[in-house]
N, CA, C and O of each residue as an XYZ file, in Angstrom:
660
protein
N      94.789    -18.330     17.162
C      93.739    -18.282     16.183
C      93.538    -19.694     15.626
O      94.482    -20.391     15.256
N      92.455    -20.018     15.591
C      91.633    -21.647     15.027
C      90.814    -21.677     14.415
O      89.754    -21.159     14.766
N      90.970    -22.337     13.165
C      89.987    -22.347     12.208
C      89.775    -23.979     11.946
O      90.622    -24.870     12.019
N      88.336    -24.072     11.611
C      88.301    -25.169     11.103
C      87.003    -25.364     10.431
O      85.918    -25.013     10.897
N      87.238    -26.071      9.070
C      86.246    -26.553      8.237
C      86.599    -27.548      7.065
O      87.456    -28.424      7.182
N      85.764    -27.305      5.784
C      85.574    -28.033      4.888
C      86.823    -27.729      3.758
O      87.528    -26.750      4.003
N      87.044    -28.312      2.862
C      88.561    -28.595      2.106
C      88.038    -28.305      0.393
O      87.275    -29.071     -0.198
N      88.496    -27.329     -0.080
C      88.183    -27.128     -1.070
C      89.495    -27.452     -2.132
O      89.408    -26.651     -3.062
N      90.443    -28.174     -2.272
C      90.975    -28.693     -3.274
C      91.398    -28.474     -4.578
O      90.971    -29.171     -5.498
N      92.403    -27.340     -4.793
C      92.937    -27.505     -5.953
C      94.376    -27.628     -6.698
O      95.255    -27.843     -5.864
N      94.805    -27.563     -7.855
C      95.922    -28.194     -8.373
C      97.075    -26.937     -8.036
O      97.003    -26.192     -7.058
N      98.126    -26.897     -9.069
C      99.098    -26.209     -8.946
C      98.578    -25.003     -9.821
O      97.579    -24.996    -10.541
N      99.677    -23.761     -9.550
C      99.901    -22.616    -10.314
C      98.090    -22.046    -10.354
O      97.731    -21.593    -11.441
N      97.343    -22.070     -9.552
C      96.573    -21.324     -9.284
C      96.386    -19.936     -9.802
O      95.503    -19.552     -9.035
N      96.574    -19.165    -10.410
C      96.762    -17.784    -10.756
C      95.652    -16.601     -9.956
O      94.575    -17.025     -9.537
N      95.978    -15.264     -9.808
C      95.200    -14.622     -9.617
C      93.862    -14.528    -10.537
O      92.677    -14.603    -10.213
N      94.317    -14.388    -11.466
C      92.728    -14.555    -12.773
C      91.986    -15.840    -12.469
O      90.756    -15.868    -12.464
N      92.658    -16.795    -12.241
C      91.447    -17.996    -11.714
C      90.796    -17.482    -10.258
O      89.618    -17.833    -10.189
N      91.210    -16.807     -9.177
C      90.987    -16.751     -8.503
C      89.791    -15.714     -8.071
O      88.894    -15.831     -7.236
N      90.248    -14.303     -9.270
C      89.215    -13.194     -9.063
C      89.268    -12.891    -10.776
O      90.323    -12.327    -11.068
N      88.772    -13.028    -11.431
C      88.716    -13.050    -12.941
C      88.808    -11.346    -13.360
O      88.012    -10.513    -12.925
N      89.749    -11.090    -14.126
C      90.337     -9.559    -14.525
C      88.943     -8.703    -14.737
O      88.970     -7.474    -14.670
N      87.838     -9.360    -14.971
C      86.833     -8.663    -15.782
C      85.857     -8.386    -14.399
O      84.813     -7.738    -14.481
N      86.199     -8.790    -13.520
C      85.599     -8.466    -12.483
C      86.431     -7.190    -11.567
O      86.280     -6.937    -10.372
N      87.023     -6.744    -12.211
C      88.361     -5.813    -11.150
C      87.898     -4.854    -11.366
O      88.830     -4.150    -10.976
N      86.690     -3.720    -11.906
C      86.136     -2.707    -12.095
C      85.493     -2.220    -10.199
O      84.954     -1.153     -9.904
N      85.769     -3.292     -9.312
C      85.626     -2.906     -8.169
C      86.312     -3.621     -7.551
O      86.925     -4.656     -7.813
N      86.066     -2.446     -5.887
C      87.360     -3.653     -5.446
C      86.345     -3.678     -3.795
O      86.787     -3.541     -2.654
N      84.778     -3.921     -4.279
C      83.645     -4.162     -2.511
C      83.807     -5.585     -2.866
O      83.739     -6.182     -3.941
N      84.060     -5.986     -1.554
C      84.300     -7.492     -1.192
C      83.321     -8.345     -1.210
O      83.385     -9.535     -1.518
N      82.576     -7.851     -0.939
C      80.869     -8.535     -1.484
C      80.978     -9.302     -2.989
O      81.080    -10.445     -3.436
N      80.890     -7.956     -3.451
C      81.187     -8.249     -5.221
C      82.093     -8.863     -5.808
O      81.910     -9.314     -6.939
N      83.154     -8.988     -5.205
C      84.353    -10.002     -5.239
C      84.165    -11.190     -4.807
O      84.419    -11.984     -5.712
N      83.931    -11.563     -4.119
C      82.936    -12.771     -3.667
C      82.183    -13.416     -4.068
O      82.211    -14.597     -3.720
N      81.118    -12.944     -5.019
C      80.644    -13.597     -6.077
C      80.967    -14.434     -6.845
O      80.358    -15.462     -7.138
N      82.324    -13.911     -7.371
C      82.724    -14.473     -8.083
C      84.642    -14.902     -8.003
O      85.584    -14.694     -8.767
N      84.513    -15.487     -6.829
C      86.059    -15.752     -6.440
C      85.806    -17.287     -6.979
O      84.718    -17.834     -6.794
N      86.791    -17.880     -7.595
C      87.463    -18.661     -8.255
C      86.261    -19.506     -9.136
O      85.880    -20.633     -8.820
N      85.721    -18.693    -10.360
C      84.648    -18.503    -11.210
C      85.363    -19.278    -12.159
O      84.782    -20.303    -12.514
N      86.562    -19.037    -12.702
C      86.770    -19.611    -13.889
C      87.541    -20.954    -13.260
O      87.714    -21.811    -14.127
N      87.916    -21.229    -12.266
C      88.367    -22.433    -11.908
C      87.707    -23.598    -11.464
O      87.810    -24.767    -11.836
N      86.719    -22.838    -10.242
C      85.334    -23.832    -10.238
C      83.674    -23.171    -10.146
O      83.129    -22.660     -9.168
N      83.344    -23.306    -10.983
C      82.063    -22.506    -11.130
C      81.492    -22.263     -9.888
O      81.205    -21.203     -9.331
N      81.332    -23.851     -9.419
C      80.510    -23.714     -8.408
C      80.437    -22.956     -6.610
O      79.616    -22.686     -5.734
N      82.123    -22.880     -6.933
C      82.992    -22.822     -5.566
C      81.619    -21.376     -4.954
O      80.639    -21.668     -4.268
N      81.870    -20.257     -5.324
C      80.720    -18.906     -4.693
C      79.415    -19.314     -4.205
O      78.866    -18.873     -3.195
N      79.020    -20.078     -4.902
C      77.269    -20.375     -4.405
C      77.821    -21.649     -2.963
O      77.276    -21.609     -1.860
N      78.747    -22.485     -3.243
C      78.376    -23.472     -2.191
C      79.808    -23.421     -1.007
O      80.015    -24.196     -0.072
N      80.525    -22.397     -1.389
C      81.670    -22.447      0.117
C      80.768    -21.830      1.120
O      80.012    -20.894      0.860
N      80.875    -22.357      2.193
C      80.574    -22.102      3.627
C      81.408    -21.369      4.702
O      82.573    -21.710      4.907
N      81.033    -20.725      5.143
C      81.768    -19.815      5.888
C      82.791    -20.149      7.092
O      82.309    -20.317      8.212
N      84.477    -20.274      6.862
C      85.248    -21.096      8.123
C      85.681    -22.244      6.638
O      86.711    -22.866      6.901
N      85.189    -22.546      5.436
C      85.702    -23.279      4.759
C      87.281    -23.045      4.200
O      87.711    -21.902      4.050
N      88.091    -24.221      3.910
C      89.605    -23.703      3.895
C      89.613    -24.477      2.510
O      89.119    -25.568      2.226
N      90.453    -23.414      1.600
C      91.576    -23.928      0.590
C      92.037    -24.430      0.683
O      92.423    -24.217      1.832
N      92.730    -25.551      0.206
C      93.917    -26.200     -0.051
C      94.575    -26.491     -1.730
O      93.982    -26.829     -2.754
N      95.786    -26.247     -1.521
C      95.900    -26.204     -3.274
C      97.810    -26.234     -3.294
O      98.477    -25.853     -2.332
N      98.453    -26.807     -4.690
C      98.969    -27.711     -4.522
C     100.589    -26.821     -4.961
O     100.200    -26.007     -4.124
N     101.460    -26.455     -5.278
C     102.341    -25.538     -5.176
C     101.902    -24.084     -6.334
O     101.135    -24.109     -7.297
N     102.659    -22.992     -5.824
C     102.545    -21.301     -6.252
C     101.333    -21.060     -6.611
O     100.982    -20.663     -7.722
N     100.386    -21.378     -5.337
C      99.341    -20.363     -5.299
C      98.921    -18.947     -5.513
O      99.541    -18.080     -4.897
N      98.160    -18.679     -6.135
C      98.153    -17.115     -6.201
C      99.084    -16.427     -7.443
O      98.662    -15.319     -7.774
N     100.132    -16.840     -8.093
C     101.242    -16.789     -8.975
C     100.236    -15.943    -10.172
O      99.030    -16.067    -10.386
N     101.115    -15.175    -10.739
C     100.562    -13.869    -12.120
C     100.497    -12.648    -11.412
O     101.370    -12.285    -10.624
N      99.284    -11.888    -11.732
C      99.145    -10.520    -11.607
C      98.816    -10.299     -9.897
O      98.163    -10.911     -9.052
N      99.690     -9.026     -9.926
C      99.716     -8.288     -8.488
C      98.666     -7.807     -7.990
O      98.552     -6.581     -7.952
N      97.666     -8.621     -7.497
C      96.678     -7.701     -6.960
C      96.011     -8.445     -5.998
O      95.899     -9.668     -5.918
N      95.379     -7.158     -4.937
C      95.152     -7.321     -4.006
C      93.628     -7.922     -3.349
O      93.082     -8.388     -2.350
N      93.433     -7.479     -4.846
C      91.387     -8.250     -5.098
C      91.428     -9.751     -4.917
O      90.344    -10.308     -4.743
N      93.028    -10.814     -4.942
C      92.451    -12.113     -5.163
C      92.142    -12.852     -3.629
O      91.507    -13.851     -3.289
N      92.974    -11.765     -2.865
C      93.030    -12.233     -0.846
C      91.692    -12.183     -0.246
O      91.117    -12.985      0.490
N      91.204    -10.648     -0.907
C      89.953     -9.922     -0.640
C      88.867    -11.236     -1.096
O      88.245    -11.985     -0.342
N      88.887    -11.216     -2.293
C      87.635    -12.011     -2.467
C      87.708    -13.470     -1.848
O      86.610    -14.013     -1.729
N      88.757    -14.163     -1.453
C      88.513    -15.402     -0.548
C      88.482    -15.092      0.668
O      88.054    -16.048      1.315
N      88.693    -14.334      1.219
C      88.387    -13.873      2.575
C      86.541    -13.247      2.214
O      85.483    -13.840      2.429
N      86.657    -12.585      1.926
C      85.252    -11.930      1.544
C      84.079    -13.033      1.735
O      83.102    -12.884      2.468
N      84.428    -14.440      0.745
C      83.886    -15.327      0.292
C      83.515    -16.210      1.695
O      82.521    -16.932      1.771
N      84.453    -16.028      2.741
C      84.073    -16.732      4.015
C      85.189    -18.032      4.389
O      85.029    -18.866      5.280
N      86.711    -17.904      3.137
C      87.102    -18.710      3.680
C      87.983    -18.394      4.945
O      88.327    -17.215      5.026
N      88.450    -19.312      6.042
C      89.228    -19.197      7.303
C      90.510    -19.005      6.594
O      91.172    -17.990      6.810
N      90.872    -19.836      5.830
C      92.550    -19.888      5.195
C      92.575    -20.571      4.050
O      91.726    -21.244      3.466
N      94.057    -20.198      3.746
C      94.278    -21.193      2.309
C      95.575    -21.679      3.266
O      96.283    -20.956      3.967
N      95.653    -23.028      3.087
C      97.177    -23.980      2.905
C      97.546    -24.362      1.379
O      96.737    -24.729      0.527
N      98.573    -24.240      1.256
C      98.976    -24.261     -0.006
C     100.635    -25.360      0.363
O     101.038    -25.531      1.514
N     101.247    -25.876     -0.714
C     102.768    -26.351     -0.724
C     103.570    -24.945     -0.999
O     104.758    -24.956     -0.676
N     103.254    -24.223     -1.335
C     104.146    -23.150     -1.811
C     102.984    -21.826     -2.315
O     101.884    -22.143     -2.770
N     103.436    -20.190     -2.149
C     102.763    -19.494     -2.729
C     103.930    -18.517     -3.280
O     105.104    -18.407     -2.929
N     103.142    -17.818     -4.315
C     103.622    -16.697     -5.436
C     104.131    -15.530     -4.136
O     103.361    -15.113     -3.271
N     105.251    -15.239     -4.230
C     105.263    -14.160     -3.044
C     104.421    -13.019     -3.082
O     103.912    -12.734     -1.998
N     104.163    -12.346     -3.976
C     103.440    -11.384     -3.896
C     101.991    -11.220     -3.494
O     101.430    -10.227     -3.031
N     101.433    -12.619     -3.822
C      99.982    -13.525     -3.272
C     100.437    -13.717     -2.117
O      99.495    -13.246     -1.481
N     101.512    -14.209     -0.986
C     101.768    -14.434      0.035
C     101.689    -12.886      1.028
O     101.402    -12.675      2.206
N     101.956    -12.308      0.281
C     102.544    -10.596      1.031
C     100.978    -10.138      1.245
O     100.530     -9.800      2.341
N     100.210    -10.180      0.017
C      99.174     -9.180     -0.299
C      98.100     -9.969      0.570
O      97.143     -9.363      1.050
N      98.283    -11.376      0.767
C      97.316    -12.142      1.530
C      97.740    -11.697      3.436
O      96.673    -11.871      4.024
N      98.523    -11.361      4.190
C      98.909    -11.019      5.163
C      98.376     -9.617      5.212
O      97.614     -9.157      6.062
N      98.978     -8.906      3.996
C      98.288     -7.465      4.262
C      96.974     -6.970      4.448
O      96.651     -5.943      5.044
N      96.119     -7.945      3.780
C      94.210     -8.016      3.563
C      93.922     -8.667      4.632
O      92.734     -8.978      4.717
N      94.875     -9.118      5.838
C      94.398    -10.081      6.728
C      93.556    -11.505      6.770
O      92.810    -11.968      7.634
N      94.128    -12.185      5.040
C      93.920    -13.408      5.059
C      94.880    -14.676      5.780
O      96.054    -14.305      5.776
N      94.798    -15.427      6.115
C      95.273    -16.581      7.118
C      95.957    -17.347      6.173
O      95.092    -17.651      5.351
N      97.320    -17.967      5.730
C      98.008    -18.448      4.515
C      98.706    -19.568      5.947
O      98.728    -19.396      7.166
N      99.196    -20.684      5.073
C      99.940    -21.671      5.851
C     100.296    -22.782      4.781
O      99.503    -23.480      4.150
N     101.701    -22.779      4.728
C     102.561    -23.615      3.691
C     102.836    -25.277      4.318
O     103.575    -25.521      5.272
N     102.365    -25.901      3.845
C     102.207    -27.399      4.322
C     102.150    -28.172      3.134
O     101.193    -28.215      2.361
N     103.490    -28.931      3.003
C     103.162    -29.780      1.831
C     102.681    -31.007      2.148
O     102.311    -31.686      1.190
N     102.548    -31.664      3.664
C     102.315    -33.177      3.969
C     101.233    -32.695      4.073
O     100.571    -33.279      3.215
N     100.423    -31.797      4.714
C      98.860    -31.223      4.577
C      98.554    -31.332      3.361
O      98.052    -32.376      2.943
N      98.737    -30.533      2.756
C      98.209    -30.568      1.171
C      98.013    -32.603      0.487
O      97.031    -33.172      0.010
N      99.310    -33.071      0.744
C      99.250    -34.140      0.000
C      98.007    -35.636      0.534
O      97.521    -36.608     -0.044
N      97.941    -35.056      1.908
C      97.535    -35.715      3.056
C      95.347    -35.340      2.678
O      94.536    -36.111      3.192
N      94.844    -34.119      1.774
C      93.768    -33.817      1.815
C      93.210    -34.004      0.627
O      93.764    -34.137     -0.464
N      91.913    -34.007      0.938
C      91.001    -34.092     -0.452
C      90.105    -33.213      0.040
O      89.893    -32.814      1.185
N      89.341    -32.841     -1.582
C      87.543    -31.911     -1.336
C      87.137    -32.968     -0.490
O      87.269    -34.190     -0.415
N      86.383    -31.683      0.353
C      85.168    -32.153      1.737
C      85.850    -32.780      2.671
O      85.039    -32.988      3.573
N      87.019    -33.256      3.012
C      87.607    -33.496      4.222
C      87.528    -32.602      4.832
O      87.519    -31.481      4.323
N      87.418    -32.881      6.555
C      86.894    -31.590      7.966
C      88.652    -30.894      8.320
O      89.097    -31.834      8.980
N      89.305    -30.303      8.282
C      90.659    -29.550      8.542
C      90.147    -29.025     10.235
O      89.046    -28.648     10.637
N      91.544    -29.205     11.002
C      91.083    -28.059     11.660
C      92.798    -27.183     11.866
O      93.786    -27.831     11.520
N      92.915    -26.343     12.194
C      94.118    -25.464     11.978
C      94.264    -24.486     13.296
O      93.473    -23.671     13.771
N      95.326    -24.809     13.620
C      95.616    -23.967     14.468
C      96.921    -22.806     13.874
O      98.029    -23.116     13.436
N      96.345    -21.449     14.040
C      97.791    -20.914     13.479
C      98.667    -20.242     14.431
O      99.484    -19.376     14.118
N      98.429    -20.740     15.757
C      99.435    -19.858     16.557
C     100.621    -21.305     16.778
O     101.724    -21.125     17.293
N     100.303    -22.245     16.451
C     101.087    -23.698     16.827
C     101.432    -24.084     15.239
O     102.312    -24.840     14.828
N     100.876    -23.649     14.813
C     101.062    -24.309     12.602
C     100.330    -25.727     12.781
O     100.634    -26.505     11.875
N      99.697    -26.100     13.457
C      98.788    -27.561     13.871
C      98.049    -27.661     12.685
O      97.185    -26.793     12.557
N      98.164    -28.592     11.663
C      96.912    -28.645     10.981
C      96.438    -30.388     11.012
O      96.972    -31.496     10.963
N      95.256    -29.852     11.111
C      94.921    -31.428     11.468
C      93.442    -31.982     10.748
O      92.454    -31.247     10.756
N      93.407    -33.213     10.192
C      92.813    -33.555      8.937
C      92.113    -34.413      9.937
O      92.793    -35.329     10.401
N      90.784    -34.283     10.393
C      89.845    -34.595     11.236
C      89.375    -35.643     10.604
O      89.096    -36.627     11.289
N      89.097    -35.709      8.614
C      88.814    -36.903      8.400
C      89.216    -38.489      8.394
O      88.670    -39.588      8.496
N      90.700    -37.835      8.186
C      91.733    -39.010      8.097
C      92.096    -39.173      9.344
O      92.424    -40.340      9.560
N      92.191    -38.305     10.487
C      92.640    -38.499     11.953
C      94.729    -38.440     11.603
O      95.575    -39.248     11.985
N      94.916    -37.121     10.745
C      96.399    -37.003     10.501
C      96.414    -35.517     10.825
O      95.672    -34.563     10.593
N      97.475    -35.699     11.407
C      98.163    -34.149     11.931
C      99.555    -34.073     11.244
O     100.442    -34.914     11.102
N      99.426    -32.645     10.831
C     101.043    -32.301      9.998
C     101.212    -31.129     10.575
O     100.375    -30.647     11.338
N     102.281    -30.583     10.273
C     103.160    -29.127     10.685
C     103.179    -27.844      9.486
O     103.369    -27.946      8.274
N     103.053    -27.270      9.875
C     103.042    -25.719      8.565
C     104.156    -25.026      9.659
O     104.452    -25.031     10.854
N     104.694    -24.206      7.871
C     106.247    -23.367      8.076
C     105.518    -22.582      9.009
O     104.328    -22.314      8.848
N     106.418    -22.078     10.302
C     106.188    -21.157     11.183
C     105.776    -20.335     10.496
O     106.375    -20.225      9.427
N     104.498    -19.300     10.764
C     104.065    -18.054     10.293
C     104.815    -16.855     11.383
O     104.064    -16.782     12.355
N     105.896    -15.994     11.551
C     106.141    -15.253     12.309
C     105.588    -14.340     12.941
O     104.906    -13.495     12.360
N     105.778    -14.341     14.245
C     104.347    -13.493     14.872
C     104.048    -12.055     14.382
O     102.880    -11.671     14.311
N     104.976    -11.337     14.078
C     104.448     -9.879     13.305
C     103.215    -10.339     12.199
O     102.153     -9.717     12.214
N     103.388    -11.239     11.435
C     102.410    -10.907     10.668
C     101.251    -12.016     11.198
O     100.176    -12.016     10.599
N     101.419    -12.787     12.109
C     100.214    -13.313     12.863
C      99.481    -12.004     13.734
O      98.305    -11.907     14.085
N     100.343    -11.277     13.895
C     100.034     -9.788     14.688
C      99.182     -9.257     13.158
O      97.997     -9.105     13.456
N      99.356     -9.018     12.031
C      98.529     -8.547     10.659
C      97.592     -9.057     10.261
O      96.934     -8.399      9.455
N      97.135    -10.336     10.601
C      96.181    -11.075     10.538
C      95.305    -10.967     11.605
O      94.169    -10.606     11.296
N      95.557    -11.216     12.972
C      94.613    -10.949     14.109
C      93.945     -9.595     13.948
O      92.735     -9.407     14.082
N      95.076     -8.437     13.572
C      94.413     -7.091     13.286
C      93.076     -7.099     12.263
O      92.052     -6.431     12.403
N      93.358     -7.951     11.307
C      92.705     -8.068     10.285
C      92.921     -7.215      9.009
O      92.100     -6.603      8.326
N      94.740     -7.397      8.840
C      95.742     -6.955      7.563
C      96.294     -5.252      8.268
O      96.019     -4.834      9.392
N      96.975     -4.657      7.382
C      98.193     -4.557      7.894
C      97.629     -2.964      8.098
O      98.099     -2.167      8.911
N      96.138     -2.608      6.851
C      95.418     -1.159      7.293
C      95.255     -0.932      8.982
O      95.655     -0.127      9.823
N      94.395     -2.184      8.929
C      93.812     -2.165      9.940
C      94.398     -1.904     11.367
O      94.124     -1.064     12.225
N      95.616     -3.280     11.292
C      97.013     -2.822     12.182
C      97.589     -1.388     12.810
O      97.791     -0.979     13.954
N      97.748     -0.834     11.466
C      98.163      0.403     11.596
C      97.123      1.293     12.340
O      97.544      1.716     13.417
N      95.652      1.734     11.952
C      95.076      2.320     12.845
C      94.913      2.116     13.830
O      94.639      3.100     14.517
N      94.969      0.791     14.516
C      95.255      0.330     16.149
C      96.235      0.826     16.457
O      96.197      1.336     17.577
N      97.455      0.934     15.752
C      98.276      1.332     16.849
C      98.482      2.120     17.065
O      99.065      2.350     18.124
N      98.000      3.465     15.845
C      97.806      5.150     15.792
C      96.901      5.467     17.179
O      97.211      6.228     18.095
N      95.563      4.561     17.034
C      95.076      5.264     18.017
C      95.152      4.773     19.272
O      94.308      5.229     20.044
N      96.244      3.631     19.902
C      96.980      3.532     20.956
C      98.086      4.432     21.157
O      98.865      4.243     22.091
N      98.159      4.962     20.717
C      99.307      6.152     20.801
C     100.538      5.372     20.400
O     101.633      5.932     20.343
């Protein structure tokens, strides 16, 4: 699996409420989540991410409340992945299960800025910063849950393999 795009850039301790704002959790259609994925952090991020565009953001991503709306709405939103230095485990778990694309790279992270071109490979952990012409390494993602992601999270998984017998 290969993704590659534009670099959206942010600091540490990220929280779920920056990411999908509590007052928006009255649903959980991905559309509508999308709107307004990371509203209180950068206004602008919903109207101008592009679809294949990647996160990057700087240690315990995702960190606070347990929920599963904050994977949904950046996936929803059109991004390929988030790289992060570190994530909140439960943001790490719930992002595999929704079949979002996660990859822990701290020389990536330190190595990027907004609007630099990424491109990512996640079956190799290749990430490679097309603007700068630098390639770094991300923690092995283990293939079961590269297997949860290709499915497209862990629902989805499961009914493939129900109805493979």
């Amino acid at each position: 699996m290969k993704f590659k795009g534009r670099v959206w850039k942010y600091g540490a301790d990220i929280d779920t409420d920056r990411i999908i704002p509590a007052r928006y959790l009255n649903t959980s259609d991905p559309k509508e989540l999308a709107k307004h994925c990371m509203e209180d952090e950068d206004a602008a991020f919903a109207s101008k991410v592009s679809p294949g565009d990647i996160i990057v953001a700087e240690k315990n991503f995702g960190c606070g409340s347990s929920r599963e709306h904050a994977p949904i709405a950046i996936k929803a939103a059109g991004v390929s992945c988030v790289i992060a230095k570190t994530f909140a485990r439960i943001f790490y778990r719930n992002s595999f299960n929704m079949g979002l694309p996660i990859l822990e790279s701290a020389e990536a992270v330190d190595n990027a800025a907004s609007g630099d071109i990424l491109e990512v490979d996640m079956d190799s952990g290749e990430i490679r910063n097309l603007t700068k012409g630098a390639s770094f390494q991300a923690k092995p993602v283990p293939p079961f849950m590269q297997e949860l992601i290709a499915a497209g999270g862990l629902m989805e998984s499961i009914k493939k393999r129900y109805a493979a017998g």
